[in-house]
C-alpha positions in Angstrom: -25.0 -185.9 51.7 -25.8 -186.1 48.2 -23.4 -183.9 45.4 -26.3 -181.0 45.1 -25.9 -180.5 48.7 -22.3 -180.4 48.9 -22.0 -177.7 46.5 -24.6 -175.6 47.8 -23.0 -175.9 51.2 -19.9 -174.4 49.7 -17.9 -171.6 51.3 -14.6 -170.2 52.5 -15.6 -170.6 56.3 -12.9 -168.5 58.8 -13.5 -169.8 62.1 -13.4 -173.7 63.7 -14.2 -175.2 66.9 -10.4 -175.9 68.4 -12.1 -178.2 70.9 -13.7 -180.7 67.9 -10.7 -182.7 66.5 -11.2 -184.5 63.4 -10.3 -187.6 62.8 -7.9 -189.3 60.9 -9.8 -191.9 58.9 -12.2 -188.6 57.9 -8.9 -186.7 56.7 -7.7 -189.8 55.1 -10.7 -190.0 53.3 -10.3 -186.2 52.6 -7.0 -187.1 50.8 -8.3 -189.8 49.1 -10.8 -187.6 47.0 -8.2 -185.5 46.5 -6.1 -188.1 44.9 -8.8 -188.7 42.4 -8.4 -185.2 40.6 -7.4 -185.5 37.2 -4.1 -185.0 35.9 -2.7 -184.3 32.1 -1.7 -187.4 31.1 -2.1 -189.0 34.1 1.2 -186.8 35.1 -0.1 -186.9 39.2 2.5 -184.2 39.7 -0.1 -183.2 42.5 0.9 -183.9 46.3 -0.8 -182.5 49.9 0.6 -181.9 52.9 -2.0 -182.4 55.8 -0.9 -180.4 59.2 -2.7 -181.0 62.6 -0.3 -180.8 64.9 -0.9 -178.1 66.9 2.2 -176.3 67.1 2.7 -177.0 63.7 -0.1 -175.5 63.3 0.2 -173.0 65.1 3.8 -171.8 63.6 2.0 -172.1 59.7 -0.8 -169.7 60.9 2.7 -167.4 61.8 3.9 -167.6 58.4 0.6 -166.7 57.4 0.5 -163.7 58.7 -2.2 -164.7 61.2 -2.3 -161.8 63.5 -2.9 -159.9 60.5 -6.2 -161.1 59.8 -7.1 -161.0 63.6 -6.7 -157.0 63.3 -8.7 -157.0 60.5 -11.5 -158.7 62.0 -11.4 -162.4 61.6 -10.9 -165.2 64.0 -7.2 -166.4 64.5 -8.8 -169.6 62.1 -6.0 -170.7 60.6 -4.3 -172.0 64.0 -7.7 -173.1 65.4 -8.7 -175.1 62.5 -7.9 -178.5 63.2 -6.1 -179.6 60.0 -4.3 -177.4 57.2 -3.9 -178.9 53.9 -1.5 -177.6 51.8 -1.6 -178.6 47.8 1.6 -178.3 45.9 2.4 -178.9 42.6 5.5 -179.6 40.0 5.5 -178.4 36.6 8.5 -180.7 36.2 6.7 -184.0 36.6 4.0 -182.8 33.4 7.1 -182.1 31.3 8.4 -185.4 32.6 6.0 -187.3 31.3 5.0 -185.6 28.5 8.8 -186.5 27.2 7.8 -190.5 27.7 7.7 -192.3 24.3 3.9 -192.5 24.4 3.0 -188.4 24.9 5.9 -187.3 22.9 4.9 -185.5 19.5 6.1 -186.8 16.1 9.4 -185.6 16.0 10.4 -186.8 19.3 9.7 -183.6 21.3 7.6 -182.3 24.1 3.9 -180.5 23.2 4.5 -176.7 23.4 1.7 -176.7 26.7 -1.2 -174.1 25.0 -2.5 -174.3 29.0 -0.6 -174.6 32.0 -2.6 -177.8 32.9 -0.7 -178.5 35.9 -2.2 -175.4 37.6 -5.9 -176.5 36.5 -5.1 -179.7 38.1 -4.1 -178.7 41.1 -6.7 -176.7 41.2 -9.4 -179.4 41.1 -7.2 -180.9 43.9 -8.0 -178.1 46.1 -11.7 -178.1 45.1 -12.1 -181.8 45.9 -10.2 -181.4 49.2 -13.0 -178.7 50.0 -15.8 -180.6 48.8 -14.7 -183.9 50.5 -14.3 -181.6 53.8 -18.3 -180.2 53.8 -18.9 -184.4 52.4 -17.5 -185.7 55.6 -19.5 -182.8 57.6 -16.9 -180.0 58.5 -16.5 -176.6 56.2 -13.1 -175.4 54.6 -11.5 -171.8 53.7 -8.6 -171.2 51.5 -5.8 -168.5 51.7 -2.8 -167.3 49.2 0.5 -166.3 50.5 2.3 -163.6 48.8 5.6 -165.6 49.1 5.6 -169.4 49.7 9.3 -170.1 50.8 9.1 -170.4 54.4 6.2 -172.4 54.4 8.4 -174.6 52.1 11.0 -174.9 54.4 9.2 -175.1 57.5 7.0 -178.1 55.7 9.7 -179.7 53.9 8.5 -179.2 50.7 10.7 -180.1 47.6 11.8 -177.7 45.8 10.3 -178.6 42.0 6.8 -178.2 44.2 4.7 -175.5 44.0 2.1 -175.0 47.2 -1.0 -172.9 45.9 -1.9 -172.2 49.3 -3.7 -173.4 52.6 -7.1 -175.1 53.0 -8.4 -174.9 56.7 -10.6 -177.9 57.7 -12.5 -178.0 60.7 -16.3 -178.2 62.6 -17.4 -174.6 61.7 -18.1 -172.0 64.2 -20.4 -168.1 63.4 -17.3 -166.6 60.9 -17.1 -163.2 59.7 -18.5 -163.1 56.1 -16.0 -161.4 53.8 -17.7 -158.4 52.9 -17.2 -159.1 48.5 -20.2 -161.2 49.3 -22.2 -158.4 48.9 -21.1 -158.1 45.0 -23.7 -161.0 44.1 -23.0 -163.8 42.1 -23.2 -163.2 38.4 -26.1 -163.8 36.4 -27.2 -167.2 35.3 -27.0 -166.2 31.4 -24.1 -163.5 31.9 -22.0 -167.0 33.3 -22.7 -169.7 30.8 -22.6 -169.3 27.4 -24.8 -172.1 25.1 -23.6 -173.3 21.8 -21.2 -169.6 22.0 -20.4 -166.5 23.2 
């Protein structure tokens, strides 16, 4: 599947078929993408968790607040998918390394940050994850949590990481389209911007 493809296949899919496993060399593959997003500095404060065991599954789509988006409408797709990966990130490894001889100012001291850069990299983490999911043939959604620390202590998740939320992977099944669809995208000229504002 060529790059155009993979973008234009793009979308927060909420339902998977829970009889079509995937397999482990096309998840490790997933990962591997995802290793390749950049980091300030070459930091790599990034790290995934990859879930498919299904009662761990199963007890994440709890915490998640699953049921919740069955009464709304949707499928019960975060246990059915059959892998969740879960991005984290720590802030502290960035100011680590940006207080290594070679990133440290003049005077000795760590850059006042004018960007969080850590959260734009783990940000193209996610993205690659999602595009390396519809690349290997399968669709991926995303969802937030409003508060992250039982997922962190059900996953084992050190406490200096920061998980951004879940990305379902899995073979797609017909998915209730979230009705913000209906807003559009944007137009072409109103989006990007040439030479300036």
């Amino acid at each position: 599947m060529d790059f155009a493809e993979v973008v234009r296949k793009r979308r927060m899919v909420r339902n998977y078929d829970p009889a079509r496993p995937v397999s482990r060399e096309s998840l490790e593959r997933i990962a591997a993408a995802a290793q390749k997003a950049p980091s300030a500095g070459f930091s790599q404060g990034q790290r995934i968790v990859i879930a498919t065991d299904a009662a761990r599954r199963k007890r994440i789509a709890e915490i998640c607040h699953e049921p919740e988006y069955v009464a709304a409408g949707f499928d019960p797709w975060i246990s059915r998918a059959p892998a969740l990966f879960i991005p984290t990130v720590s802030e502290q490894i960035y100011h680590r390394r940006y207080q290594e001889p070679d990133k440290v100012q003049d005077d000795g001291t760590e850059i006042d940050w004018p960007v969080p850069y850590w959260w734009t990299d783990i940000g193209a983490t996610a993205l690659l994850i999602h595009q390396a999911a519809i690349a290997e043939g399968l669709a991926a959604g995303f969802l937030g949590l409003q508060d992250y620390a039982e997922l962190k202590s059900y996953l084992g998740i050190p406490d200096e990481h920061a998980p951004i939320g879940i990305i379902t992977v899995g073979y797609p099944l017909p998915d209730r389209r979230s009705k913000s669809l209906k807003r559009g995208w944007v137009a072409k000229d109103e989006f990007a911007h040439w030479e300036k504002w």
